[in-house]
C-alpha positions as CSV (number, residue, x, y, z in Angstrom):
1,X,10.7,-17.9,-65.4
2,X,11.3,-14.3,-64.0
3,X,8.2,-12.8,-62.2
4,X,6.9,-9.3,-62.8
5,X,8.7,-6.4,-60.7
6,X,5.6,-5.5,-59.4
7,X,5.0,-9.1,-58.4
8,X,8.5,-9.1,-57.2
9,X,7.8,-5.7,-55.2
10,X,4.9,-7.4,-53.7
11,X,6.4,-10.4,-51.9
12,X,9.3,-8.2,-50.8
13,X,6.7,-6.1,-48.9
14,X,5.2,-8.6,-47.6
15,X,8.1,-10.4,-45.8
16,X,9.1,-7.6,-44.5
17,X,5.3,-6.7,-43.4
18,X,5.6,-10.1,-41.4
19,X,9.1,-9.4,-39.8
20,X,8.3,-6.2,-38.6
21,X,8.0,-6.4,-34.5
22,X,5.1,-5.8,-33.1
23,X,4.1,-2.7,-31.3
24,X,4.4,-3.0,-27.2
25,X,0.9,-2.0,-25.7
26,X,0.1,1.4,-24.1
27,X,-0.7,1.6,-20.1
28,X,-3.5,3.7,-18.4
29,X,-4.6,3.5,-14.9
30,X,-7.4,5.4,-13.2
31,X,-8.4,5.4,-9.4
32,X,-10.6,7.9,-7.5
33,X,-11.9,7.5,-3.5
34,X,-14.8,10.1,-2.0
35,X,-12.8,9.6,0.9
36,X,-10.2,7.0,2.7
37,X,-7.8,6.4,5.4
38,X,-7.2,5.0,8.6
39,X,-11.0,5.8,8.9
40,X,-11.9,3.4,6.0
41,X,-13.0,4.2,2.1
42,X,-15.6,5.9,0.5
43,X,-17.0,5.8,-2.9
44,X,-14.1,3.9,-4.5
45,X,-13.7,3.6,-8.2
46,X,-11.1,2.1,-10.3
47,X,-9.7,1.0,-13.8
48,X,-6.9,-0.2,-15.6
49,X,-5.8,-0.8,-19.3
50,X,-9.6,0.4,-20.4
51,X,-13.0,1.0,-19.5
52,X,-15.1,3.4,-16.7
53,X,-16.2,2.9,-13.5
54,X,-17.9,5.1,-10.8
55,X,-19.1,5.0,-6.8
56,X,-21.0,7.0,-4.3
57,X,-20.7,7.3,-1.0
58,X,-21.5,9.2,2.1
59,X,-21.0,8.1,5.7
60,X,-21.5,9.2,8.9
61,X,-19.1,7.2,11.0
62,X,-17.1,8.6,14.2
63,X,-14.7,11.3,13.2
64,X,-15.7,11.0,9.0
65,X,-19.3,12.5,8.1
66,X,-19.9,13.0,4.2
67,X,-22.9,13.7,3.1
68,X,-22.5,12.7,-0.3
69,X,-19.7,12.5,-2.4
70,X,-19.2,10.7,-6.2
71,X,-16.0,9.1,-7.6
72,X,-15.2,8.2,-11.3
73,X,-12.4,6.7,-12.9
74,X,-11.7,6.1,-16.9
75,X,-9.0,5.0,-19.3
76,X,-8.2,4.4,-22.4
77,X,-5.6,2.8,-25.1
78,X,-6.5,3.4,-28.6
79,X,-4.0,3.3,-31.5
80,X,-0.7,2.8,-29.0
81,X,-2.1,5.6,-27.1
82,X,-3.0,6.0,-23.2
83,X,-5.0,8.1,-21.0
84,X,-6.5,8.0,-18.4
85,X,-8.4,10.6,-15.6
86,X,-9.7,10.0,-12.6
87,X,-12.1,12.6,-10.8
88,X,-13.5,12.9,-7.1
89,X,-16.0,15.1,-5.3
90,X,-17.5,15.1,-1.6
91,X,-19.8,17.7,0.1
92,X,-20.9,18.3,3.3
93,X,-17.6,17.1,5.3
94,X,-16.9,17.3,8.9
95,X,-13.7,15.0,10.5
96,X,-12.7,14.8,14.2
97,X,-15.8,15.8,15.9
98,X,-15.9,19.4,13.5
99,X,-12.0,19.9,13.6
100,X,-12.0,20.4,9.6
101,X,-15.3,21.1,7.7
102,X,-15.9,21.8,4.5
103,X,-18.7,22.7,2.1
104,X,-17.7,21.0,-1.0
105,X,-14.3,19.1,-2.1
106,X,-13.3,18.3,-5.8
107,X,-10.3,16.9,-7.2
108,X,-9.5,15.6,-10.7
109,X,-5.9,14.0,-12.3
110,X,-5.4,13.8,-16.2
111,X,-3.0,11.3,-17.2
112,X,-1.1,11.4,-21.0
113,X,2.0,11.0,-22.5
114,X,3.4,9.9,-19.6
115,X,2.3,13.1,-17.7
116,X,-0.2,13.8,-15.2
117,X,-1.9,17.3,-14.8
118,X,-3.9,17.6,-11.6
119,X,-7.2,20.3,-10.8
120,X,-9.9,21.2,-8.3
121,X,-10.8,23.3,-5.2
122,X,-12.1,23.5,-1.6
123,X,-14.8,25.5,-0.5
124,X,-16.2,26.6,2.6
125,X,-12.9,25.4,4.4
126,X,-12.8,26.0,8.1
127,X,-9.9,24.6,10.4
128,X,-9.8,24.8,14.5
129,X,-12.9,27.6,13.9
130,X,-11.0,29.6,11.6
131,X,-13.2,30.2,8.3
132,X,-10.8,30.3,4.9
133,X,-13.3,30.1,2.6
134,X,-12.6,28.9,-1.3
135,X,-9.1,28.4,-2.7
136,X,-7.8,26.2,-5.6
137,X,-4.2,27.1,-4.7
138,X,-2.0,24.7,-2.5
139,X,-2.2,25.5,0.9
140,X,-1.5,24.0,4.4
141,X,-2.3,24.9,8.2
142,X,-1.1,23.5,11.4
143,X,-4.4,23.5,14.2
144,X,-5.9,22.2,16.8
145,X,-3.7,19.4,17.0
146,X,-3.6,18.1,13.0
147,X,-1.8,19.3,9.6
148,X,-4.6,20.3,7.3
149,X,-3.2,20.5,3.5
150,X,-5.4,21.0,0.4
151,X,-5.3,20.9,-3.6
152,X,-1.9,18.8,-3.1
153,X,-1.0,16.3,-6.4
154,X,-4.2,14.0,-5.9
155,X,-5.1,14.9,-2.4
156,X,-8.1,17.3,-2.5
157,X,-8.3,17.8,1.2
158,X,-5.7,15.6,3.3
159,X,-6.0,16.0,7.6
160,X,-3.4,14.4,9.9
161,X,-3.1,14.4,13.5
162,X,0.1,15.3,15.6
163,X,-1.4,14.2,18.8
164,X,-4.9,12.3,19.8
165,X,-7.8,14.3,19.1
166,X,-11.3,14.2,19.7
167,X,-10.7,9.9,20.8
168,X,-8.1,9.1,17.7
169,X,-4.3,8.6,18.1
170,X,-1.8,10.9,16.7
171,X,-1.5,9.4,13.1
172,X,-4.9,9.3,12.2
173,X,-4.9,10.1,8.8
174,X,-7.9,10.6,6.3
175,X,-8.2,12.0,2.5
176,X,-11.3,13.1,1.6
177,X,-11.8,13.3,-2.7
178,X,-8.2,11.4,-3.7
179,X,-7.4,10.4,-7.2
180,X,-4.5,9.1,-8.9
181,X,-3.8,8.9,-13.1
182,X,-1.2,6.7,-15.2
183,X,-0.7,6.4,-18.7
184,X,1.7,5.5,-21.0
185,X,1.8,5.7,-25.1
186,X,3.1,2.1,-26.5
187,X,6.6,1.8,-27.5
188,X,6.5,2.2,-31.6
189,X,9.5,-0.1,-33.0
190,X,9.4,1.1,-36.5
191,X,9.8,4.9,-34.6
192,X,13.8,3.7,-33.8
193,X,15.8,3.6,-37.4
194,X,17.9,0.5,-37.9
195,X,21.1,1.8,-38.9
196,X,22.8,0.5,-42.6
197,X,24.8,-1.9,-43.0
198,X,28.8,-0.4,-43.1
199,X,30.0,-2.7,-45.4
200,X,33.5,-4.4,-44.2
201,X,36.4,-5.0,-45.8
202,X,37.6,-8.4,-47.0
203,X,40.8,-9.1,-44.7
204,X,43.9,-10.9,-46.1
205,X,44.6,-14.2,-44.8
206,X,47.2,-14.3,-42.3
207,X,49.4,-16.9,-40.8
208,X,47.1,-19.1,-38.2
209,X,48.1,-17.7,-34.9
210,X,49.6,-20.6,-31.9
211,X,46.5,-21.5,-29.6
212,X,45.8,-18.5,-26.7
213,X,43.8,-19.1,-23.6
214,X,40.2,-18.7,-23.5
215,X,39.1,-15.5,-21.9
216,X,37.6,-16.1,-18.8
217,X,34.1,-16.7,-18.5
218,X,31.9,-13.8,-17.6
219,X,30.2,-13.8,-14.3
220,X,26.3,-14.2,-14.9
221,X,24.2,-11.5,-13.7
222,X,22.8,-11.4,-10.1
223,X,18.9,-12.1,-10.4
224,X,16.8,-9.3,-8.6
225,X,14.5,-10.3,-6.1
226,X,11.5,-9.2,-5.1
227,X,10.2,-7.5,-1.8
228,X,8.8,-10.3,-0.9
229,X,11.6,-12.8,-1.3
230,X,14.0,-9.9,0.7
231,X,12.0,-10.3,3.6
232,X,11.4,-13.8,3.7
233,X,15.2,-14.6,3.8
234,X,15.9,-11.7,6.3
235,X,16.3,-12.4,10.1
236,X,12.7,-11.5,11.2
237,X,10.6,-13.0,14.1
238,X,7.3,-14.4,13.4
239,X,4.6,-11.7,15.1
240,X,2.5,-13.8,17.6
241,X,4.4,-16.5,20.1
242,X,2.9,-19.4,20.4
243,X,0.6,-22.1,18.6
244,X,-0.6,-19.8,15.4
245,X,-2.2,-20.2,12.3
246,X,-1.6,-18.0,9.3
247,X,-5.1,-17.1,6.8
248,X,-4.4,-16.9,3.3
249,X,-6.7,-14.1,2.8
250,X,-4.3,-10.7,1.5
251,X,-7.0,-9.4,-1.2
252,X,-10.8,-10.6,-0.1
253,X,-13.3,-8.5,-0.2
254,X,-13.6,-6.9,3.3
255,X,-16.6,-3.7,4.1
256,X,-13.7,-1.2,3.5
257,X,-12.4,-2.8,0.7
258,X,-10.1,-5.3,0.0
259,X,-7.8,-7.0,2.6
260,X,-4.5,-5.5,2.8
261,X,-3.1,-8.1,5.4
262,X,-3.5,-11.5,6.3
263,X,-5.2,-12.6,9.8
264,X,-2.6,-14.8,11.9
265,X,-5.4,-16.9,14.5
266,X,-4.1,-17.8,17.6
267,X,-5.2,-18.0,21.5
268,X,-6.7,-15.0,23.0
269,X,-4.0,-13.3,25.0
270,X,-1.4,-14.7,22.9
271,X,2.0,-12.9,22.8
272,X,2.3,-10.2,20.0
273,X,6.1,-9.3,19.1
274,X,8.5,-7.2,17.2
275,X,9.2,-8.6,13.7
276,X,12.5,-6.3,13.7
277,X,14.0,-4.0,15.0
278,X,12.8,-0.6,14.4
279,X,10.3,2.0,15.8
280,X,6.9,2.5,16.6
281,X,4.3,5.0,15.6
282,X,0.4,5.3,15.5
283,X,0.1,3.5,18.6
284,X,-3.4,4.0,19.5
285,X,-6.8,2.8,19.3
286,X,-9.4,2.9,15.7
287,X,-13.1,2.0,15.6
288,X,-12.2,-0.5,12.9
289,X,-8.6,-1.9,13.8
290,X,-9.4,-1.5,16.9
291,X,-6.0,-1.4,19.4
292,X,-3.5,-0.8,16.3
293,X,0.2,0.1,15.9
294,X,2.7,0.3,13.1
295,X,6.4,-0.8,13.5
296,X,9.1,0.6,11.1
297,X,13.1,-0.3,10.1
298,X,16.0,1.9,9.6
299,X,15.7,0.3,5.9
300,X,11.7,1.7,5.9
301,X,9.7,-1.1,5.3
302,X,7.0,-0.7,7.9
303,X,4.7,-3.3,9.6
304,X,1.0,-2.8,10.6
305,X,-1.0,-5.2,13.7
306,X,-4.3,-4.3,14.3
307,X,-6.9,-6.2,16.6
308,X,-4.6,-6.2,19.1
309,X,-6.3,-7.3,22.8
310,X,-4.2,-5.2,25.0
311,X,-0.5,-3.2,24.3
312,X,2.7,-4.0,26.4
313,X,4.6,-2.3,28.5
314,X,7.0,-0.8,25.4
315,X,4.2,-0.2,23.0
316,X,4.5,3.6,23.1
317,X,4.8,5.8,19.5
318,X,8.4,7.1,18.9
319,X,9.8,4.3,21.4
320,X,12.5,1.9,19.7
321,X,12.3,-1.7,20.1
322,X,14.4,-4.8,19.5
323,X,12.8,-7.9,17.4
324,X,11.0,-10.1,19.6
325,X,9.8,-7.1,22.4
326,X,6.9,-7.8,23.7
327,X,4.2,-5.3,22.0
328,X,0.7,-6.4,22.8
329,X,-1.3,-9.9,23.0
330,X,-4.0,-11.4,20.6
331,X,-7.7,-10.1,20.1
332,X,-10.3,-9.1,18.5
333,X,-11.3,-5.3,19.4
334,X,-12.4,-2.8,16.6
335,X,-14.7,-4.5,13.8
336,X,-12.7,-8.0,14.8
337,X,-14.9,-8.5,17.8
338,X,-17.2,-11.0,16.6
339,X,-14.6,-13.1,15.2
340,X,-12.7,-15.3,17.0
341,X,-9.0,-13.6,18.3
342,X,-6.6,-12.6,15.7
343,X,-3.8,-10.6,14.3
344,X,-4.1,-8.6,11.4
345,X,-1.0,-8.1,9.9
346,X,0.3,-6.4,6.9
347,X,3.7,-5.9,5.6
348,X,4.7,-2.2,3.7
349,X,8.6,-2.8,1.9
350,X,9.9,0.5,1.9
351,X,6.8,2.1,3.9
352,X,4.6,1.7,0.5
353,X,2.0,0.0,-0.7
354,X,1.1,-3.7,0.6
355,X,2.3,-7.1,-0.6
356,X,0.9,-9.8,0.2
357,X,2.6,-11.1,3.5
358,X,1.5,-15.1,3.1
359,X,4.8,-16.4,1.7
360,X,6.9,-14.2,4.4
361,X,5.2,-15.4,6.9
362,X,5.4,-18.7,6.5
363,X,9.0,-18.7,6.2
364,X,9.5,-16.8,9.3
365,X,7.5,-19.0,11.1
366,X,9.0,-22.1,9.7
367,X,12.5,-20.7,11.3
368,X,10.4,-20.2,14.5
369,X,13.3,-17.4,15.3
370,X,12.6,-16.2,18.5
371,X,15.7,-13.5,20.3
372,X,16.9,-14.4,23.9
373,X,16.7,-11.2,25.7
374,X,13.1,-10.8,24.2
375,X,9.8,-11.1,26.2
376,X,10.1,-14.0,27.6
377,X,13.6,-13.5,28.8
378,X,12.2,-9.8,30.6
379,X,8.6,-11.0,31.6
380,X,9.1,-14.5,32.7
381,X,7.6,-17.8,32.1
382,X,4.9,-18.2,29.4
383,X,3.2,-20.3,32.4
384,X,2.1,-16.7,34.0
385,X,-1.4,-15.2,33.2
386,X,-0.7,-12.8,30.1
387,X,-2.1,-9.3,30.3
388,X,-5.1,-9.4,28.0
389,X,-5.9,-12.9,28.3
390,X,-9.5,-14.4,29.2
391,X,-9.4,-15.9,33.2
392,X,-11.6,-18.5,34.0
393,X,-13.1,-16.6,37.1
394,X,-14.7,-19.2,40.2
395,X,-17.6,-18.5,42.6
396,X,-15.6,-20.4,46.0
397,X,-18.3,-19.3,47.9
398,X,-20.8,-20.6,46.2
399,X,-18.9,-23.8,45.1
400,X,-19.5,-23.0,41.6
């Protein structure tokens, strides 16, 4: 029986319906902060893939007052289509004991088409005493000790210090009203033409040739590892000597947001070493990491300890160390000190954003790599009473 052409039509639209590959999704990302840094975070809000969210904050912590601020975030993917915008605004801002103030920060960023467009202003501005007034323009000053840029990409007003200030090491860096947008339109397959068949010639028999060698098989394709899996096979040394114990904690919630790190629990006093070699920066002391320092390679990754009881004799910013010097010994200052002596440790590959450090360091320790010519080898027997550690202190004359 011969069916219809338009029944005929029909199924061939069909099958073709069903073959067709599906469309890969868009992206959009939205994340806005009233304020963060090495001081902590403010008002954070954040989204991904779809939805809103929003946060207020003010604070009125040592060297960060804000007395109010709001941050949204939103995003969207509708009909393989993203966008995304994230906006930020604080008011009444003062850091470093009155170094910067200003009257009223805003800062938006508008994400689409794979674009990102960013907008708002400072007013009131005044650096080291010097009033500037209102400006929506990029602009950057050097003063009183700190680099003070505004209206940057997603920074609405960004301070760093070049040399302690007001009680905070050189370093110290805080962003007050910081966003950051991502979106990405979904890759449309039926947008790429397939090309038509070239038909091909039907070639005349020929004579079988005599048997030729097989070609040689091609070499497969290195995999590509991760950060992570870099590190863990590199030659670093674990960061506390000693009897340790490594928290699987990278991502709890924490009272400035999630943990970046993980918390590596050993004695108090405990030797604190080099991971690698490399140099130090941001040695110094932080209400909430208390006596903190950040180690970085000649490849970049960088290497954050916070908590730290007391610094060694090398722990000095712009210093370079070999892996295994001594830098500091096990505690719990800053917003550590009623928990029982730690390191907090986090791990930056190419001086970026976190990772979670768990599986690195459990294969460092598991090698238990520890360089001759390091501490030990310069400061003697781990018998001796470490700088930094508790000592049981006797009354002899009162036979106590």
């Amino acid at each position: 029986m011969r069916l219809p052409i338009i029944a005929l039509a029909t199924v061939t639209l069909a099958m073709l319906v069903q073959s067709a590959p599906a469309q890969a999704p868009a992206r959009a990302e939205a994340v806005a902060q009233v304020a963060a840094g090495d001081l902590g975070i403010v008002g954070r809000a954040a989204v991904r893939d779809g939805g809103r969210d929003a946060a207020a904050g003010a604070t009125a912590r040592p060297g960060m007052e804000i007395a109010g601020g709001r941050a949204t975030a939103r995003a969207s993917r509708t009909r393989g289509q993203g966008s995304a915008r994230a906006s930020a605004s604080a008011s009444g801002v003062a850091l470093f004991d009155g170094l910067v103030t200003a009257e009223r920060v805003t800062r938006t960023a508008t994400a689409q088409d794979g674009g990102v467009s960013y907008g708002g202003s400072v007013e009131g501005l005044v650096v080291g005493g010097e009033e500037l007034g209102d400006t929506s323009a990029e602009r950057s000053w050097a003063a009183g000790g700190a680099r003070v840029t505004v209206n940057r990409a997603g920074d609405g007003l960004r301070v760093r210090l070049r040399r302690p200030v007001a009680g905070f090491a050189s370093g110290t860096t805080v962003v007050v009203a910081g966003v950051d947008a991502e979106a990405a339109d979904g890759a449309d397959p039926a947008a790429t033409p397939t090309p038509a068949p070239t038909p091909t010639a039907t070639p005349e028999p020929q004579p079988e040739p005599s048997a030729a060698p097989e070609p040689a098989p091609r070499k497969p394709a290195k995999p590509r590892i991760t950060p992570a899996q870099r590190l863990a096979r590199g030659r670093f040394v674990f960061p506390v000597y000693g009897n340790a114990r490594v928290a699987d904690d990278y991502g709890a919630a924490r009272q400035i947001g999630a943990h970046q790190g993980n918390d590596i629990f050993a004695a108090f006093g405990s030797p604190v070493l080099a991971v690698a070699d490399g140099t130090l920066n941001r040695v110094g002391t932080l209400p909430i990491s208390g006596n903190r320092l950040w180690l970085k390679t000649d490849r970049g990754d960088s290497f954050f300890y916070a908590h730290i009881s007391a610094f060694g004799p090398e722990a000095v910013s712009g210093r370079r160390v070999k892996a295994g010097a001594l830098l500091g010994f096990v505690g719990n200052t800053g917003d550590a000190e009623p928990t029982p002596p730690h390191l907090h440790f986090e791990i930056h590959p190419g001086d970026k954003k976190s990772i979670d450090p768990h599986a690195v360091l459990a294969a460092w320790q598991a090698r238990g790599d520890v360089p001759s010519g390091g501490w030990l080898a310069r400061y003697g027997s781990d018998t001796e009473t470490r700088p930094g550690a508790l000592v049981e202190v006797r009354d002899f004359i009162a036979g106590e």
